[in-house]
VEXVO-777408 format. One record per residue (C-alpha): x, y, z. Coordinates in pm, 1 decimal. Layout:
      east     north        up
         X         Y         Z
...
END
This chain:
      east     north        up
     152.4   -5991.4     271.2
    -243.7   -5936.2     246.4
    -178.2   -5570.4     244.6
      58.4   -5543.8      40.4
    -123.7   -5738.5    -204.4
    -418.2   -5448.6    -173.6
    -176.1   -5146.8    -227.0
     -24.3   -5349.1    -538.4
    -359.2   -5353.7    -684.6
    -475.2   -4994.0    -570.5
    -225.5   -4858.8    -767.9
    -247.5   -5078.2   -1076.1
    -576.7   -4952.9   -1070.5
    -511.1   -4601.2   -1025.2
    -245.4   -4634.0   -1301.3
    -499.0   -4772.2   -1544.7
    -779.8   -4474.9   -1447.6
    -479.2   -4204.4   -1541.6
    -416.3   -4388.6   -1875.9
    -782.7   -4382.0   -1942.1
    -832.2   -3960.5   -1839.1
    -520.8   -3902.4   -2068.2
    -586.3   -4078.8   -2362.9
    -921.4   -3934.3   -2344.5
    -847.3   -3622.5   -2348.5
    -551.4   -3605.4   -2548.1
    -722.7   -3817.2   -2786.3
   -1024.6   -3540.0   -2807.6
   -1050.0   -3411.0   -3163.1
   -1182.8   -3069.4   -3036.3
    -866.5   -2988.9   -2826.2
    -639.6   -2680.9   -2920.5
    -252.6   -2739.9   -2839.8
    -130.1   -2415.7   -2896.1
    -194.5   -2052.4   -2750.9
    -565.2   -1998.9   -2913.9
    -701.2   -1707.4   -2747.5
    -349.1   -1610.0   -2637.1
    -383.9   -1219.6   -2743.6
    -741.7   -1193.4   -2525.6
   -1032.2    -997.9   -2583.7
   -1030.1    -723.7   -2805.0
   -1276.8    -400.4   -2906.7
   -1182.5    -196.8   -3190.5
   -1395.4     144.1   -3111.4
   -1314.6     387.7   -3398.3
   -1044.5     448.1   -3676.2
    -870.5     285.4   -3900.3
    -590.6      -8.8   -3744.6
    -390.6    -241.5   -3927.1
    -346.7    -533.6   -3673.7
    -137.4    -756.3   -3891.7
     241.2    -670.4   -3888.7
     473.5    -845.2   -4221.2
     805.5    -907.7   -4305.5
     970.6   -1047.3   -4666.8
    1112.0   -1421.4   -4640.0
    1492.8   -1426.4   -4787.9
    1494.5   -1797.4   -4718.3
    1327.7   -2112.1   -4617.3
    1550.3   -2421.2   -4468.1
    1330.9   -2677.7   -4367.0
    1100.7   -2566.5   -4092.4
    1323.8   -2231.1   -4031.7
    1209.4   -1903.1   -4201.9
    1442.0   -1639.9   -4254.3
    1319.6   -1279.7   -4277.3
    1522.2    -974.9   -4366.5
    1436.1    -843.4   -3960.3
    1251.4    -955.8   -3727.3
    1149.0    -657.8   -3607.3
     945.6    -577.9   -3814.7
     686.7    -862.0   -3665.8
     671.6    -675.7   -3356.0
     404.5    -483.6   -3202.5
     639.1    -212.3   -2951.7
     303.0      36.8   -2992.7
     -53.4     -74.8   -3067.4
     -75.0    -360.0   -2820.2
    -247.9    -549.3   -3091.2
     -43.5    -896.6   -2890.8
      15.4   -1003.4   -2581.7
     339.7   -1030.6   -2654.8
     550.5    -735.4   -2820.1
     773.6    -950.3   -3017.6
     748.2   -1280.2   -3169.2
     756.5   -1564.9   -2965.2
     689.3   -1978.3   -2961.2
     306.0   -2052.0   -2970.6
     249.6   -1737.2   -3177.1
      61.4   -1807.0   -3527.9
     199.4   -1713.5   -3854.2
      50.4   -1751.2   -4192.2
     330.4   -1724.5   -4537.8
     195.6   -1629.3   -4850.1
     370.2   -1608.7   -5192.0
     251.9   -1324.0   -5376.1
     409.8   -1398.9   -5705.4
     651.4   -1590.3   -5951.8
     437.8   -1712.1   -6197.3
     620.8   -1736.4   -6520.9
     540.8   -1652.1   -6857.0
     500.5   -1868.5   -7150.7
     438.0   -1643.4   -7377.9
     616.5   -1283.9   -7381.9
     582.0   -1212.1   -7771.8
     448.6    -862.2   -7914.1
      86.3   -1044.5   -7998.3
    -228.0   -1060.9   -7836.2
    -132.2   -1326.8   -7671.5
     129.9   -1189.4   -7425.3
     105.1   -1260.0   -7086.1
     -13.6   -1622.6   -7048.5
     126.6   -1782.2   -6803.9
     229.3   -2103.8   -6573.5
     128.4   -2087.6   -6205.9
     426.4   -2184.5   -6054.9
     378.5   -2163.0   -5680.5
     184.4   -1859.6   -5689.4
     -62.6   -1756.6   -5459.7
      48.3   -2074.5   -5232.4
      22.5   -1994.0   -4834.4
     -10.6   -2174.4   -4507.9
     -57.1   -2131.2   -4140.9
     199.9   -2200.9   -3916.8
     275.1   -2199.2   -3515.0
     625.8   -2047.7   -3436.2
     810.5   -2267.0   -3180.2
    1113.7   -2106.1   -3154.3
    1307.5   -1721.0   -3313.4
    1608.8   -1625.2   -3310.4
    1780.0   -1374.8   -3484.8
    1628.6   -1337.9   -3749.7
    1493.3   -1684.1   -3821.6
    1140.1   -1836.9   -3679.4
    1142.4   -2210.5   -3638.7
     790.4   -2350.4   -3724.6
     598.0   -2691.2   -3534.7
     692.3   -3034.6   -3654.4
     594.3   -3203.1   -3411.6
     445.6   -3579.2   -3495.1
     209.6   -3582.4   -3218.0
    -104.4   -3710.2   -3304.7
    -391.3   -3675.2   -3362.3
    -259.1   -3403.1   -3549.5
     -73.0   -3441.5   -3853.0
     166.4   -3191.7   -3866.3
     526.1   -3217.7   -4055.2
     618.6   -2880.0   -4080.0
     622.0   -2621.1   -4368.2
     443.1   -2812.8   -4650.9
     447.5   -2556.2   -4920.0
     685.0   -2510.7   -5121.0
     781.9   -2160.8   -5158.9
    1023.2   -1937.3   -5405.0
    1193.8   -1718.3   -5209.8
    1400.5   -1592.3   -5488.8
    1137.8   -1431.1   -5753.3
     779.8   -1481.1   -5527.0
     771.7   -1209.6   -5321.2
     712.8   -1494.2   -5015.9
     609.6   -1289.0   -4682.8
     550.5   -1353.4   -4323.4
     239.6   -1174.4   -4156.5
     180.2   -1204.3   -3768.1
    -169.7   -1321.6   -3710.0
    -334.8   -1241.8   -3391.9
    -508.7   -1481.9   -3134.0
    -794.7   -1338.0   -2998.0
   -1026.7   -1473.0   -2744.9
   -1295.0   -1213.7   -2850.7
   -1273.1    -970.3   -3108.0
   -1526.4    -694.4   -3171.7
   -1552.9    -420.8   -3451.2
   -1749.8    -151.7   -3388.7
   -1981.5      69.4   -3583.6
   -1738.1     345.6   -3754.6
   -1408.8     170.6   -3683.6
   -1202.7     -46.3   -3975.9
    -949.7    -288.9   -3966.9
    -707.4    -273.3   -4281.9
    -391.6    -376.8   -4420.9
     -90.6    -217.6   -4502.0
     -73.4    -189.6   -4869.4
     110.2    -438.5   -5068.9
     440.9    -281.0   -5189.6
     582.6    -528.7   -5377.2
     734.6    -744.9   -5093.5
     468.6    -729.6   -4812.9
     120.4    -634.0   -4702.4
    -206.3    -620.6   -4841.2
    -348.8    -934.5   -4562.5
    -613.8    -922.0   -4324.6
    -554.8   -1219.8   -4133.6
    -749.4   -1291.3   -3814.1
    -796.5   -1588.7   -3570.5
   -1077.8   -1579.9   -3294.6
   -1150.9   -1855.5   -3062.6
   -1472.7   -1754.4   -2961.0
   -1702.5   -1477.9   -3103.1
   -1586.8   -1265.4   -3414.2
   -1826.4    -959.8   -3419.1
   -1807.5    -702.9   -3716.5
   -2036.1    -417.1   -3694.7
   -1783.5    -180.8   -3870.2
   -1564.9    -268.4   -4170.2
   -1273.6    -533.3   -4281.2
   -1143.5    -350.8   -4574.5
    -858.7    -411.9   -4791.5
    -943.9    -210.5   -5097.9
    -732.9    -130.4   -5346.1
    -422.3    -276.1   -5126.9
    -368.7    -561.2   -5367.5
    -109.0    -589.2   -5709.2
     -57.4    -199.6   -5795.4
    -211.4     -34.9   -6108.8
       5.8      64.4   -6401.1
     122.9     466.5   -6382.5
      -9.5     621.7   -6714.0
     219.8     720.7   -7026.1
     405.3    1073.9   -6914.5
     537.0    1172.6   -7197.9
     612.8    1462.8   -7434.8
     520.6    1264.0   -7751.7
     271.6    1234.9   -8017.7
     278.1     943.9   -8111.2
      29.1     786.7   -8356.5
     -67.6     426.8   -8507.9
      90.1     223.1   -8184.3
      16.1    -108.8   -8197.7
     270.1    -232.1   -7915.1
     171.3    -538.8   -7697.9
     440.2    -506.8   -7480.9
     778.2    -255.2   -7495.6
    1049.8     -85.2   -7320.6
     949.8     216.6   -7507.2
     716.0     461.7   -7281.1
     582.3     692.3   -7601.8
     402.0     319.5   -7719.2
     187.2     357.8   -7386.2
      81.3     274.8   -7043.0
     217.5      92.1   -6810.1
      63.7    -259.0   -6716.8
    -118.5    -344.0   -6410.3
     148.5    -531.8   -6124.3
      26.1    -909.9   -6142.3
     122.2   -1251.0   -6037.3
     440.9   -1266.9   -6333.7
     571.9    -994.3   -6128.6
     625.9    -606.3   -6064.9
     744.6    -389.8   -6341.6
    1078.0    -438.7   -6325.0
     999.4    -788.6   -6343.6
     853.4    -723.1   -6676.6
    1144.6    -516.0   -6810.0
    1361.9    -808.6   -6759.9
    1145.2    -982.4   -7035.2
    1008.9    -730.7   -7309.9
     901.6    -404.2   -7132.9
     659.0    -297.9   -6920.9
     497.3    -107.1   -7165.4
     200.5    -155.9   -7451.6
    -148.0    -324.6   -7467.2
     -41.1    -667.4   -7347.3
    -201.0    -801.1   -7075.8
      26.1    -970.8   -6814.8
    -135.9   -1266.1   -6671.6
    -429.5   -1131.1   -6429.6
    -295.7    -732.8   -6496.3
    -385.1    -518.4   -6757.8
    -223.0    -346.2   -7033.0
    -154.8      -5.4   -7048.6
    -342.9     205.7   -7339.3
    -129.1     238.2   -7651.1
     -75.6     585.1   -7825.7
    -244.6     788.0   -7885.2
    -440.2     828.9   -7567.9
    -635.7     505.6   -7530.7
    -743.3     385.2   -7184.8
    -567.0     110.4   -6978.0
    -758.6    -280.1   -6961.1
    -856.7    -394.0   -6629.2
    -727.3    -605.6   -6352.9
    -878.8    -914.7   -6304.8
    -884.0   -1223.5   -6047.6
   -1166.9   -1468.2   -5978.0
   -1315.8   -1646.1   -6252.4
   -1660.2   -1844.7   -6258.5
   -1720.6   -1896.8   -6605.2
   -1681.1   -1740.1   -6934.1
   -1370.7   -1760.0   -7153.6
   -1076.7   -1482.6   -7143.8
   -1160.7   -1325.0   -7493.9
    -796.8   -1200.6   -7535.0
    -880.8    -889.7   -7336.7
   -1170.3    -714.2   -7496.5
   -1380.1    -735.5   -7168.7
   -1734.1    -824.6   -7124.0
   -2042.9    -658.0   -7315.4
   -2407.7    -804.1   -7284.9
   -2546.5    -880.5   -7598.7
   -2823.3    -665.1   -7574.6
   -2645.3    -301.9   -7520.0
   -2769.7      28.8   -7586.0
   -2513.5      66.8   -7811.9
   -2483.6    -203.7   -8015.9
   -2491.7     -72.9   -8316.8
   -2133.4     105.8   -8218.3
   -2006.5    -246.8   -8080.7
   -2073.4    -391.5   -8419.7
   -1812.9    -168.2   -8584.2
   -1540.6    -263.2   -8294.6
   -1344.9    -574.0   -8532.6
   -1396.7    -338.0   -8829.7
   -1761.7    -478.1   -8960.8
   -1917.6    -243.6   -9239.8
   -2188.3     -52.1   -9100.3
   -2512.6     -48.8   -9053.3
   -2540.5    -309.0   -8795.5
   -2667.2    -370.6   -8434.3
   -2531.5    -700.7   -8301.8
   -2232.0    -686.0   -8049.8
   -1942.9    -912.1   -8192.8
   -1932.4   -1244.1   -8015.6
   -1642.1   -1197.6   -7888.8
   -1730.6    -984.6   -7615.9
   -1996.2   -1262.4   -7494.6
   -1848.0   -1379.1   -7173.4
   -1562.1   -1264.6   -7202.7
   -1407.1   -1317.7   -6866.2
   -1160.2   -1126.9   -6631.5
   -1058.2    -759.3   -6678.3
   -1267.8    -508.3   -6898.7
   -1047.3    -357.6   -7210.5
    -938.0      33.5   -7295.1
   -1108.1     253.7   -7497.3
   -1021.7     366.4   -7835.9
    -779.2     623.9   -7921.4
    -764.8    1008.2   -7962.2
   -1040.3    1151.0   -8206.4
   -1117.5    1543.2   -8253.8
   -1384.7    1522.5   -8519.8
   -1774.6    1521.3   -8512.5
   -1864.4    1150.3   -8675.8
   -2129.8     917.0   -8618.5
   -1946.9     662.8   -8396.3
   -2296.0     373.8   -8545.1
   -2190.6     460.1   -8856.0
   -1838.6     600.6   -8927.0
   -1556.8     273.1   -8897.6
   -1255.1     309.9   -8659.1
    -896.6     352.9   -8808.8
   -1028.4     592.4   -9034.9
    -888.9     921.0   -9101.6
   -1292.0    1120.2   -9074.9
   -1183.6    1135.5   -8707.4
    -958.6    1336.2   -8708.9
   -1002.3    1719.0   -8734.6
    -699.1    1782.5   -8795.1
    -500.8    1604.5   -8445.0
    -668.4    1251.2   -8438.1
    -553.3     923.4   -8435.8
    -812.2     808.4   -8600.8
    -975.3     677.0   -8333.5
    -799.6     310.8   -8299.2
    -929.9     -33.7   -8123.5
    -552.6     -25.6   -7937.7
    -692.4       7.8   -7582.3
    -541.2    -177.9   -7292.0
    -661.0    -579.5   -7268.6
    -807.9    -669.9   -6948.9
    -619.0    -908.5   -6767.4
    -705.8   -1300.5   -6666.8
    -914.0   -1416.9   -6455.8
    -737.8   -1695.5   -6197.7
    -813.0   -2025.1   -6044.0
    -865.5   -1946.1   -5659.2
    -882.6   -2242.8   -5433.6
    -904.4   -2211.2   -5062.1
    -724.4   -2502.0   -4995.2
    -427.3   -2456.5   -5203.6
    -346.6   -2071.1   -5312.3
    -544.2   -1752.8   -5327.4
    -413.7   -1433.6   -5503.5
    -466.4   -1062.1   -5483.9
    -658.0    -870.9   -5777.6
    -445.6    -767.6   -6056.7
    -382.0    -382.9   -6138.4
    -525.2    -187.0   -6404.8
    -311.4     -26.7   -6695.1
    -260.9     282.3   -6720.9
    -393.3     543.5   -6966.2
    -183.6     676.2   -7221.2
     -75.5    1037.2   -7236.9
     161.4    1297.9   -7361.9
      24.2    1612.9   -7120.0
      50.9    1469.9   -6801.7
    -365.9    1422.0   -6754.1
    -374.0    1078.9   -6826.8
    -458.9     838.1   -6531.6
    -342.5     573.5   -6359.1
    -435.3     207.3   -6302.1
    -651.1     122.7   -6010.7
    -467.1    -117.9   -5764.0
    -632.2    -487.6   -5684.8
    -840.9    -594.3   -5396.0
    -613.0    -742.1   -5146.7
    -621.2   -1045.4   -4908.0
    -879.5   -1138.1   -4591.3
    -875.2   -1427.5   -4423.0
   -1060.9   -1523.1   -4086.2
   -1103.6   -1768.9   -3869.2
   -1370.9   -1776.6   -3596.0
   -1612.1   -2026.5   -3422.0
   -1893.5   -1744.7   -3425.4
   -1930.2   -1445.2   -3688.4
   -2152.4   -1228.3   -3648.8
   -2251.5    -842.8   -3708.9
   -2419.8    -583.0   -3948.1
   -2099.2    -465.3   -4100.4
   -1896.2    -543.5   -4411.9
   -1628.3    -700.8   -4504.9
   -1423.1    -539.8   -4825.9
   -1209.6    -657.0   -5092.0
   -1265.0    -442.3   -5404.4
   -1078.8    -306.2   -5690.9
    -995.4      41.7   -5705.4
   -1170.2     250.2   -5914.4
    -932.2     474.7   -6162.5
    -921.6     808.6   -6158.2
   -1056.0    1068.6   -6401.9
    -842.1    1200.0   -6648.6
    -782.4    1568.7   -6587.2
    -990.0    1765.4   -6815.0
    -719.7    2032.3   -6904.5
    -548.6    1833.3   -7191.9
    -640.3    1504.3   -7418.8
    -511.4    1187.0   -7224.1
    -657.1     821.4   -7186.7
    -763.7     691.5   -6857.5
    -653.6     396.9   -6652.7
    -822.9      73.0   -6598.9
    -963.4     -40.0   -6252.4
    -829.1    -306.2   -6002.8
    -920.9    -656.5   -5982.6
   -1113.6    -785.6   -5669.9
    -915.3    -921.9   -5438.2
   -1039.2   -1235.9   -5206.7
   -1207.6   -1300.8   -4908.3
   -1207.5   -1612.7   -4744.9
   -1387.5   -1683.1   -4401.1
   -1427.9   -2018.2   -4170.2
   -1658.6   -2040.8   -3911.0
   -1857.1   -2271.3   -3715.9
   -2161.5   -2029.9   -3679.8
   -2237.8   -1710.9   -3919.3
   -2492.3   -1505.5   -3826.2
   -2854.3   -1516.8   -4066.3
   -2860.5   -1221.4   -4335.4
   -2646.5    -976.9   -4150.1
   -2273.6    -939.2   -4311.9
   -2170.8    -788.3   -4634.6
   -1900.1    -932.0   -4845.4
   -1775.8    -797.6   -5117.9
   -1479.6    -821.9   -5374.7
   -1596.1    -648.4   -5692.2
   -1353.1    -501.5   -5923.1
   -1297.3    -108.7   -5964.1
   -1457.3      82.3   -6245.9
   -1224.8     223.9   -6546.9
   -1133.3     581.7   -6527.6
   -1344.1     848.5   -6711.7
   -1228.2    1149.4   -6943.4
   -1424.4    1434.6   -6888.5
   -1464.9    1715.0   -7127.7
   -1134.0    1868.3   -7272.0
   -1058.7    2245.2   -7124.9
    -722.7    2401.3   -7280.6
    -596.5    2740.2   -7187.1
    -953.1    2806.2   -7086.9
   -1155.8    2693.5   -7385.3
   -1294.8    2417.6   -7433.7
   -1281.4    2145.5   -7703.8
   -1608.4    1930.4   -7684.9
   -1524.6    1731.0   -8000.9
   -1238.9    1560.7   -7813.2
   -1272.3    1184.0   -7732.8
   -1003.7     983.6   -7563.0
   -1013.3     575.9   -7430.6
   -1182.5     583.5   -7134.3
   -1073.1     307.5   -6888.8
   -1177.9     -68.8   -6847.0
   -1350.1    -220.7   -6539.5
   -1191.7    -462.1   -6298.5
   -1265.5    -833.7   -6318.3
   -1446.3    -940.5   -6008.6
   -1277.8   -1133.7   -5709.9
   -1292.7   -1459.1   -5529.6
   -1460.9   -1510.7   -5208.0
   -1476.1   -1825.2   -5054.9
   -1685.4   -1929.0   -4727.8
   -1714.3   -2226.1   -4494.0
   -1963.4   -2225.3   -4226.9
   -2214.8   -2477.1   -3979.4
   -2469.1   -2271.7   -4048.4
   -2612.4   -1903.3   -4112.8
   -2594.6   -1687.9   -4434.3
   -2508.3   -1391.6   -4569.8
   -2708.8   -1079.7   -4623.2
   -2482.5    -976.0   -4983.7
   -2215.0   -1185.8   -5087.6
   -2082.3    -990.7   -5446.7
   -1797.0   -1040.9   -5693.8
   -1933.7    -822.5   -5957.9
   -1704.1    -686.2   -6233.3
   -1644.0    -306.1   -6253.4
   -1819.0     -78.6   -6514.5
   -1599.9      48.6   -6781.2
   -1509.4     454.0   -6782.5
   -1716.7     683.9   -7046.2
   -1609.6    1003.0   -7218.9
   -1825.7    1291.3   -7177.0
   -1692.2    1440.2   -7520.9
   -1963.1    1579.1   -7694.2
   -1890.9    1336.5   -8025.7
   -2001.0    1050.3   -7835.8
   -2302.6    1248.9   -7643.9
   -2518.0    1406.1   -7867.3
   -2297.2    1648.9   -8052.0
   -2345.9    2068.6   -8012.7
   -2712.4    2112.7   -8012.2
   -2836.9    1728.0   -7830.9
   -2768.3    1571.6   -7482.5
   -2829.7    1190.5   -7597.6
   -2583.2     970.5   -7542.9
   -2438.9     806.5   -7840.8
   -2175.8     573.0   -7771.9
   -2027.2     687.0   -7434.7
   -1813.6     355.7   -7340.2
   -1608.0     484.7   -7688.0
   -1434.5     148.3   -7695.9
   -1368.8      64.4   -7304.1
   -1578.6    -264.8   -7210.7
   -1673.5    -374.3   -6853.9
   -1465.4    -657.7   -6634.9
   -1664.9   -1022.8   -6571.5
   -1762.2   -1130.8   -6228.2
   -1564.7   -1345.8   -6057.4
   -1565.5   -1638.8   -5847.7
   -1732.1   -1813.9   -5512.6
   -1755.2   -2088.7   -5292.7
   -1951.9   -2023.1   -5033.9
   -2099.5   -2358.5   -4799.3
   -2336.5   -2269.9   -4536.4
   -2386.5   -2630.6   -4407.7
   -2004.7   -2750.0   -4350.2
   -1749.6   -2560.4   -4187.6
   -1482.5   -2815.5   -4242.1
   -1523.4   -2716.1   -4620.1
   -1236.2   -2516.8   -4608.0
    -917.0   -2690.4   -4498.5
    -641.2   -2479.4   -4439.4
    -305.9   -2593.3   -4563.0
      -9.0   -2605.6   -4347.8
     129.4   -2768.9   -4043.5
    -218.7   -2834.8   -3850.1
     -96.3   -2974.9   -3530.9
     -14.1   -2808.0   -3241.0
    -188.2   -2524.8   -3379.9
    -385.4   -2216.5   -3319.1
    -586.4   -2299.0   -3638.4
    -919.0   -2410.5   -3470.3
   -1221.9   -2570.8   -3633.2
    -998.7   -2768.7   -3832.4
   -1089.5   -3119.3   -3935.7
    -796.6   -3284.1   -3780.5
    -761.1   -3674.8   -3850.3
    -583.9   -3944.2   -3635.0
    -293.1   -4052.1   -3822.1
     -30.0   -4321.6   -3767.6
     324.8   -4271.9   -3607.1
     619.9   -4438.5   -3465.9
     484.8   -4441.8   -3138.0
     142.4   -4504.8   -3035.2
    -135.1   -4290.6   -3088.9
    -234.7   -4124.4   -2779.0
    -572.9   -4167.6   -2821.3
    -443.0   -4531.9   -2787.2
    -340.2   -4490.9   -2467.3
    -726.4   -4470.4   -2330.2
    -785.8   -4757.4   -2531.4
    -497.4   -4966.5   -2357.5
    -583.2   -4788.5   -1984.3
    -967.4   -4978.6   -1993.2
    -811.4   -5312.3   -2162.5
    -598.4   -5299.4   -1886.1
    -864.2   -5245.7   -1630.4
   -1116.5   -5469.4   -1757.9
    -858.1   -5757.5   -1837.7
    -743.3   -5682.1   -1431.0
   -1118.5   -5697.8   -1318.9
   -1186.5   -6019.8   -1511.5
    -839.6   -6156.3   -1334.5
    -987.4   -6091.5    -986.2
   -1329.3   -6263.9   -1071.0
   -1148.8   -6583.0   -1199.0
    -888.8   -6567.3    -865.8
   -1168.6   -6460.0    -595.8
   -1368.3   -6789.7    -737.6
   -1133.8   -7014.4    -757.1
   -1038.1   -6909.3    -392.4
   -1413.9   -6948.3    -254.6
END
């Protein structure tokens, strides 16, 4: 009986000393469920490698994603996963692109604003189960992670929702000379950099999705002269450019309302340059401050050429103050003017005037593309690619296009570190080509970069997101001669981007969002004339984008909280919380395991003195 008595109690108290181990370490906050590190250790040596594979959502029922195939997920040649297809404890992230909607589509100034809808909403997610064609997502209720599942909601209809594979890597290096990009966005998927590192992230080389982002407008290609276009938005190609791709959709998006073509800037795109050859507006993104001036871009109110800004809302001359207007004027830069052939004084001689032309003008018109808005970024909630630039106008097949947006990076890693850079710019527009009289395009809005780490390394990494410069017209050859006196709309810079940074501690060496410069004309009118080199009014109309926005906290990595289903996950250095549940929490359980034990010790005292 004695010795029974003994074993009875030897494994009470064994049973209470398990509790206690489990519910500590279940219970510990720092403890990753799912397959962190899963993918191993990884050097990227040389070239260029998109790691990231994507796939377009058709549907979203509860916690199962549909794609349109699976396949396209898989990684059957780079070895970029340990696994070649998708499988449970791989990591996810699903991003909604677009389906903003418009609220107001009218030929004005106006067009283009905009509600949000669920734009630019994304999460992380860990797959737990695919088949066919659907991936089943974690809900599990364990704590202490809250997790219930998808918790965005997503339209799968009109928002251009994607699914991109994210890797786990143990250890990821980039090396001097090599880059990791994106595949470019092409109206369903790409333009994402997502990476997840347990361990050390190092980037001597280059993160770079440039120019992947919402595409720029194709210029006006046309046969055409047309003259005194004042279209905000049409279905009518001779009116102008086309707009910059942006959050209210792709073109055909924007046929389905009142055109893709015209001046009109839709939402964080920009409008295309209206006849007669005036330059496309830039795309835009971030914003910091400022107000969105309807479009006409930013100017500082001490330019060179102020005394041509003061005749830009049709103020008599003489003058040298840049209209207000232009004073913080936030997102996208705007077009230049229209066609001129004529030597004037651009300080002294008004636009919309008929002294410009000699004898083929349009009297040089303020119809240029408007830059497009800037947008709310948050981390937490939704983050958005850089809007497109508008395209130039044309009738001879020289005008240029828009420059795409900055795309998406977003990385996760408990130690960054590196001399390299990390890239999410605008595109710059091309040139017109100098053999005929066409307007240029507008450049790309930055896109966004957004990085969580527990340790960055002190004044070593670049980021930037800045937005692409307009387009330039060079000087006019035709048939081999050349026609100096020529001016068309250059094209308007790119708004800056959004990047947004949460880190222990460290800092950055350059951190940039600036907005792109506008284009110039090299047309002798606006440089000087014949006999002079000195520039007169070079921008001819196009204005620069604004910078755009940041958030970056070098004391708190928990400052970015990534939304989605955070438990099981691979998303470390999250700031996971104990919440309630039907069952006990397990960190309960170590709790209960040393009540147990103590209440059983304090039984034995009372027993063993009652017996003596």
């Amino acid at each position: 009986m004695y010795l029974k008595t003994i074993t009875w109690k030897s494994r009470f108290q064994s049973l209470c000393l398990v509790i206690t181990i489990l519910g500590t370490l279940w219970g510990a906050p720092t403890l990753v469920l799912a397959a962190s590190g899963a993918d191993g250790d990884r050097t990227i040596a040389s070239g260029s490698v998109i790691i990231n594979r994507y796939a377009p959502v058709t549907a979203i029922n509860g916690n199962t994603i549909t794609v349109a195939d699976i396949t396209a997920l898989n990684d059957t040649v780079d070895n970029h996963y340990a696994n070649d297809v998708l499988a449970a404890d791989d990591l996810i992230l699903i991003y909604q692109a677009q389906g903003a909607t418009f609220t107001d589509s009218t030929d004005f100034p106006t067009y283009g604003a905009f509600d949000y809808g669920k734009a630019g909403t994304y999460e992380f997610a860990v797959v737990t189960a695919v088949s066919g064609n659907d991936i089943t997502v974690s809900s599990t209720t364990t704590t202490a992670y809250a997790c219930s599942g998808i918790s965005g909601i997503y339209d799968t209809i009109n928002g251009n929702v994607q699914v991109v594979r994210v890797p786990q890597y143990n250890n990821l290096t980039i090396q001097n000379g090599a880059t990791v990009t994106a595949a470019p966005w092409n109206g369903q998927t790409g333009g994402i950099v997502a990476l997840h590192v347990r361990y050390n992230l190092v980037v001597d080389g280059t993160i770079d999705v440039s120019g992947l982002g919402f595409r720029g407008g194709t210029p006006a290609d046309h046969s055409n002269v047309i003259r005194d276009a004042i279209q905000y938005t049409t279905t009518d190609l001779t009116q102008g450019g086309e707009k910059g791709e942006s959050i209210l959709g792709n073109l055909a998006v924007l046929d389905l309302v009142t055109g893709r073509y015209g001046r009109g800037a839709p939402a964080n795109g920009g409008g295309g340059g209206n006849a007669h050859n005036s330059g496309g507006g830039g795309g835009a993104n971030g914003f910091s401050s400022g107000v969105w001036k309807t479009g006409h871009g930013f100017v500082d109110s001490g330019d060179t050429y102020a005394s041509a800004w003061h005749l830009d809302n049709g103020a008599t001359p003489p003058g040298n103050s840049v209209p207000t207007y232009f004073q913080g004027g936030a997102g996208g830069g705007r077009g230049g003017y229209s066609f001129s052939d004529a030597y004037r004084d651009p300080t002294s001689d008004q636009l919309n005037n008929s002294v410009w032309n000699d004898p083929h003008g349009d009297s040089r018109r303020q119809v240029g593309g408007l830059g497009g808005r800037p947008l709310d970024n948050n981390a937490n909630t939704r983050i958005f690619f850089g809007g497109g630039g508008g395209g130039g106008d044309g009738n001879n097949s020289s005008a240029s296009a828009g420059g795409a947006g900055g795309g998406l990076v977003i990385l996760i890693a408990d130690n960054t570190s590196g001399s390299g850079s990390i890239l999410a710019n605008g595109q710059t527009a091309l040139d017109t080509a100098n053999s005929f009289d066409d307007g240029a395009g507008g450049g790309g809005g930055g896109g966004t970069i957004v990085l969580k780490t527990t340790l960055l390394s002190s004044n070593t990494l670049t980021l930037t997101a800045n937005g692409g410069n307009g387009g330039n017209q060079p000087l006019v050859i035709y048939l081999g001669l050349p026609y100096p006196q020529d001016a068309m709309g250059p094209g308007g810079g790119g708004g800056g981007g959004y990047l947004a940074v949460a880190a222990g501690s460290g800092s950055l060496l350059t951190s940039t969002v600036d907005g792109g410069l506008n284009g110039i004309t090299l047309s002798k009118a606006m440089n000087g004339g014949l006999t002079d080199t000195t520039p007169i009014f070079p921008p001819n109309g196009a204005t620069q984008g604004y910078p755009g926005g940041t958030s970056i906290i070098l004391n708190n990595a928990n400052a970015i909280t990534f939304p989605g289903c955070q438990g099981p996950t691979a998303v470390t250095l999250q700031a996971f919380t104990v919440t309630g549940s039907s069952s006990l929490p397990i960190i309960g359980l170590g709790l209960i395991g040393l009540l147990m034990a103590f209440t059983w010790n304090q039984r034995r005292r009372i027993v063993h003195s009652q017996t003596a």
